[in-house]
C-alpha positions as CSV (number, residue, x, y, z in Angstrom):
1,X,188.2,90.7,102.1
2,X,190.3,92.7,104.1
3,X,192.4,93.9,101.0
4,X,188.8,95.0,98.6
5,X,187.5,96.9,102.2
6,X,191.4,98.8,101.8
7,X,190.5,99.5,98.2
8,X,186.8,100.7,98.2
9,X,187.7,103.1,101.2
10,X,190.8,104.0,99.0
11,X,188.4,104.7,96.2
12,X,186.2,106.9,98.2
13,X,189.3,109.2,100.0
14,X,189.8,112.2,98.3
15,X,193.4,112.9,96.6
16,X,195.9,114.2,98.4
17,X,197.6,117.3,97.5
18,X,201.1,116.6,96.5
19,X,203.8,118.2,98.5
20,X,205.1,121.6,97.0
21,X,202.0,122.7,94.8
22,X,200.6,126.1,95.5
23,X,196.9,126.2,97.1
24,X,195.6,129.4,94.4
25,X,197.1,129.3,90.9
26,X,198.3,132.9,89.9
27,X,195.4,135.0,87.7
28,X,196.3,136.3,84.5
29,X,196.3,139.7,85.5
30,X,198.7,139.2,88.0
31,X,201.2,137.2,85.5
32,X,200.7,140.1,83.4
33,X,202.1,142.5,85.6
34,X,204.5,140.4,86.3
35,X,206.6,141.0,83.1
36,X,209.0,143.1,82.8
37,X,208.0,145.2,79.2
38,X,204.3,146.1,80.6
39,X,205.4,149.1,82.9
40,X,207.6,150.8,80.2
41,X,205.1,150.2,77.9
42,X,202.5,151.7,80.2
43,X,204.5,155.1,80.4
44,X,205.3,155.2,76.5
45,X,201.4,155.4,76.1
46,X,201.1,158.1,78.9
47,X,203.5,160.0,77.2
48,X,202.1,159.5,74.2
49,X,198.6,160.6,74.9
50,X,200.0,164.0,76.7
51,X,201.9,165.1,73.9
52,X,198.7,164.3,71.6
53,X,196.9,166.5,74.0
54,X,199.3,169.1,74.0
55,X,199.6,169.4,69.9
56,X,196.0,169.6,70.3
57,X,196.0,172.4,72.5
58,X,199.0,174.8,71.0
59,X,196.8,173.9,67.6
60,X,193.6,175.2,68.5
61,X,195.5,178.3,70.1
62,X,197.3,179.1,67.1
63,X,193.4,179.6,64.9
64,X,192.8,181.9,67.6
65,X,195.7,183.7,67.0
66,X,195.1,184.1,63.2
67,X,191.3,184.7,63.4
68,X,190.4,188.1,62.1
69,X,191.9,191.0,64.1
70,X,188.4,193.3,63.9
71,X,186.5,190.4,65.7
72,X,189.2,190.2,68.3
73,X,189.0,193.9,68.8
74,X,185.2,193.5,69.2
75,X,184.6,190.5,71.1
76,X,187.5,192.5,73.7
77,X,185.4,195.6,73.5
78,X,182.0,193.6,74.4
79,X,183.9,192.0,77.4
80,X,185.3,194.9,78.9
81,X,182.0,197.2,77.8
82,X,180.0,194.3,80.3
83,X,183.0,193.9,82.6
84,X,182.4,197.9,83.1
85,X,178.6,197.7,83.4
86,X,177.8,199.4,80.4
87,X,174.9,199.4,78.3
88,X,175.9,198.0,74.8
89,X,172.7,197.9,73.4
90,X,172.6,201.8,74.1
91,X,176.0,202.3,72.8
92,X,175.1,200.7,69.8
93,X,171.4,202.5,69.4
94,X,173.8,206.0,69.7
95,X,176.2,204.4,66.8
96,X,173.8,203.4,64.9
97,X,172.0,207.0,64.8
98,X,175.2,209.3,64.3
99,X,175.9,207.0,61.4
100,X,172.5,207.3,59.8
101,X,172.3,211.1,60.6
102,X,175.9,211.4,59.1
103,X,175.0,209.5,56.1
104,X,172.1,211.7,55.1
105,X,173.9,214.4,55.5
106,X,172.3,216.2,58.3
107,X,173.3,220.0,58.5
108,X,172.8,222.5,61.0
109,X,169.4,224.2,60.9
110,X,171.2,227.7,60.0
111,X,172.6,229.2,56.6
112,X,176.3,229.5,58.0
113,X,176.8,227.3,61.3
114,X,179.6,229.3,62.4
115,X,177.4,232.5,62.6
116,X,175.3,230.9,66.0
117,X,176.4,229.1,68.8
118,X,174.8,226.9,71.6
119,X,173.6,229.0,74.0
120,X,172.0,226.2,76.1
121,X,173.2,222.7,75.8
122,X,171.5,219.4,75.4
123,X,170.6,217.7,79.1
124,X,173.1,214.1,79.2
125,X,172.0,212.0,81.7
126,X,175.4,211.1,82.0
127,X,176.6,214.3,81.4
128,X,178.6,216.5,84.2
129,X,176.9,218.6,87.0
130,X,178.1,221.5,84.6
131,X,175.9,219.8,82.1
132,X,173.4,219.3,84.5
133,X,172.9,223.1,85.0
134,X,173.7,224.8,81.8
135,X,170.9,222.0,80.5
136,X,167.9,222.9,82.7
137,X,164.9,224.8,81.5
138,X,163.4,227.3,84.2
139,X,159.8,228.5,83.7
140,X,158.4,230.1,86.8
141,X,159.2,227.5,89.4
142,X,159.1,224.5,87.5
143,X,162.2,223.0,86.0
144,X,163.1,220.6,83.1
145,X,165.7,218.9,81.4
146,X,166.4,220.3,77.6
147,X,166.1,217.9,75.2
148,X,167.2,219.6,72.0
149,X,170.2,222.2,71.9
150,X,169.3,226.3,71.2
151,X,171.1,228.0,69.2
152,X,171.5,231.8,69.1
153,X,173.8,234.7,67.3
154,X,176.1,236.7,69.2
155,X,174.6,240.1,68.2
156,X,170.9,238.7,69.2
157,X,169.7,239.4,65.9
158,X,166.6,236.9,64.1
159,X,168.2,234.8,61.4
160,X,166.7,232.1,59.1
161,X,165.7,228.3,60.0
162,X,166.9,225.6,57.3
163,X,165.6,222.5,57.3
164,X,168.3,220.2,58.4
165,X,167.5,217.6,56.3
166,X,164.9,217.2,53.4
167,X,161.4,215.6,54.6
168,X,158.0,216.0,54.7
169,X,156.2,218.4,57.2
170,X,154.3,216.7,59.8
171,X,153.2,219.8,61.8
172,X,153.0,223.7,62.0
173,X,151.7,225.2,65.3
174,X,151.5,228.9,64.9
175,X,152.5,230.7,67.8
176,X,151.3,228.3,70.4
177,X,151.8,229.7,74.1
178,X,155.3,229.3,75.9
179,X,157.2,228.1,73.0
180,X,156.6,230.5,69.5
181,X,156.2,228.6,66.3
182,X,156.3,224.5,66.3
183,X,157.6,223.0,63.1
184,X,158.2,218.9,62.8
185,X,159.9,217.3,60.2
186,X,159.8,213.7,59.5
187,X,162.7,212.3,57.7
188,X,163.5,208.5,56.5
189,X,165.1,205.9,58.7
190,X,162.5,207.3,61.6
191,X,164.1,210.4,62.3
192,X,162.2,213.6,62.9
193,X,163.5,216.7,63.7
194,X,161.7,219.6,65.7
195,X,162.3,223.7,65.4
196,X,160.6,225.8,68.3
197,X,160.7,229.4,69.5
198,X,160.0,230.9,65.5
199,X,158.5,234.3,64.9
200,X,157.0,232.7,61.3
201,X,156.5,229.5,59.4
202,X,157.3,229.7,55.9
203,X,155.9,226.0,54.8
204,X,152.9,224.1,55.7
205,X,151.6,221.1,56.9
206,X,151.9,218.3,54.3
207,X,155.1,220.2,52.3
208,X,157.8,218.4,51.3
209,X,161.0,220.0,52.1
210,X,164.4,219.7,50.3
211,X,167.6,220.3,53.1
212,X,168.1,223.5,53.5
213,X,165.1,225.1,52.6
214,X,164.2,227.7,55.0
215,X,161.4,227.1,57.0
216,X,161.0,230.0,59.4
217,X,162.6,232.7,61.1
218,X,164.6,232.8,64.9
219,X,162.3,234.7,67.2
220,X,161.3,234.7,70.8
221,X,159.6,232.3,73.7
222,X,158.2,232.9,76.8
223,X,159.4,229.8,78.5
224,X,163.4,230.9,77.4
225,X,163.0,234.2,77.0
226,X,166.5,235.0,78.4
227,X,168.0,233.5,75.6
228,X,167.0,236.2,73.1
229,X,166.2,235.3,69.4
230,X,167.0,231.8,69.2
231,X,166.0,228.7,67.7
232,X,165.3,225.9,69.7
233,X,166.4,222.2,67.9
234,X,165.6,218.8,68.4
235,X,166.3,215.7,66.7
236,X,164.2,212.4,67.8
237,X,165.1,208.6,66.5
238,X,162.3,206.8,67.2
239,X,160.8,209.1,69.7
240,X,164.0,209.0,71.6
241,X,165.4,212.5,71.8
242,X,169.5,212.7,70.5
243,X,171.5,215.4,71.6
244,X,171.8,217.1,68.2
245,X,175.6,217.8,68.7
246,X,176.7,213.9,68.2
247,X,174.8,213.8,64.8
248,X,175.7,217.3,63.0
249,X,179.0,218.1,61.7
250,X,181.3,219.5,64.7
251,X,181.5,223.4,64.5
């Protein structure tokens, strides 16, 4: 009896651990780290994935190098222009007329160019102060900003108005007050140009004019009268008035 009690309360005791064996076996992880080929193999793939990253790099910078030179040039010249503050879209408006004016051929509005000069500029807003007072126009006590250039000879004698490009005529005022006879011209590629301070008109409204035709003759305006015979000349893109001088051949 005594020796089945022994052996049912063996039965029911838990095993005992045996002397020497660890409590936690070691995870996989840890066993893993444990040899000696994983860290050197842990650096080759390091190294490998920086020089990857590098070939990637020097690759990408070597298109740049080899992309064409005018976009370079252009994509520098749009940086800096914003860099400065400037207005590119204006810029490229002023380009974009001199190059249409240029291609049509636009001519001053006088037989022989050399035979007149400017005798009161074009008002640049960002012009100098000089600019800023040769350009004003004085009437009384009022004054305004020229927006075309006039042109006079040295001797002060009347000369002939060409057109300075061919068009049709869009308007003839006959000696209005202030400014002496008004003759528009509206050209192609919305560009119109404008001839005051004439002592005649020699077309009418509705002609069609080839370039240098002449149109009128240099006379006299109250509102410049200082200035002598003279022609006044403007040149609008768009309605926006151009200084004449960036679009007609240089003197």
């Amino acid at each position: 009896m005594n020796e089945q009690n022994k052996s049912s309360q063996n039965h029911g005791e838990a095993p005992k651990k045996v002397q020497g064996e660890p409590v936690n076996q070691p995870s996989s992880w840890k066993k893993l780290l444990s040899k000696r080929w994983v860290y050197p193999a842990a650096y080759v793939a390091a190294a490998a994935i920086i020089l990857t990253l590098v070939w990637v790099y020097q690759d990408t910078s070597q298109k740049n190098l080899t992309q064409d030179p005018a976009k370079v040039t252009e994509q520098s010249t749009t940086a800096s222009n914003a860099a400065a503050g400037k207005d590119t879209a204006t810029d490229a408006k002023d380009n974009a007329v001199e190059v249409t004016a240029n291609a049509e051929g636009m001519v001053w509005p006088v037989a022989n160019a050399k035979d007149v000069k400017v005798v009161k500029p074009f008002y640049d807003e960002n012009g100098t102060e000089e600019n800023h007072q040769a350009a004003m126009v004085q009437y009384d006590d009022t004054f305004t900003p020229n927006v075309g250039v006039d042109l006079a000879r040295a001797d002060d004698q009347a000369f002939d108005v060409k057109a300075a490009l061919g068009g049709k005529v869009t308007r003839v005022d006959l000696n209005p007050p202030l400014t002496g006879t008004v003759i528009e011209i509206t050209h192609d590629n919305n560009l119109k140009t404008v001839y005051q301070s004439l002592s005649d008109a020699k077309v009418k409204l509705g002609d069609t004019v080839k370039q240098g035709d002449t149109i009128g003759t240099a006379g006299r305006s109250e509102i410049e009268k200082e200035l002598g015979n003279h022609v006044h000349f403007e040149v609008y893109d768009n309605g926006t008035p151009v200084n004449p001088e960036t679009v007609l051949p240089k003197q």
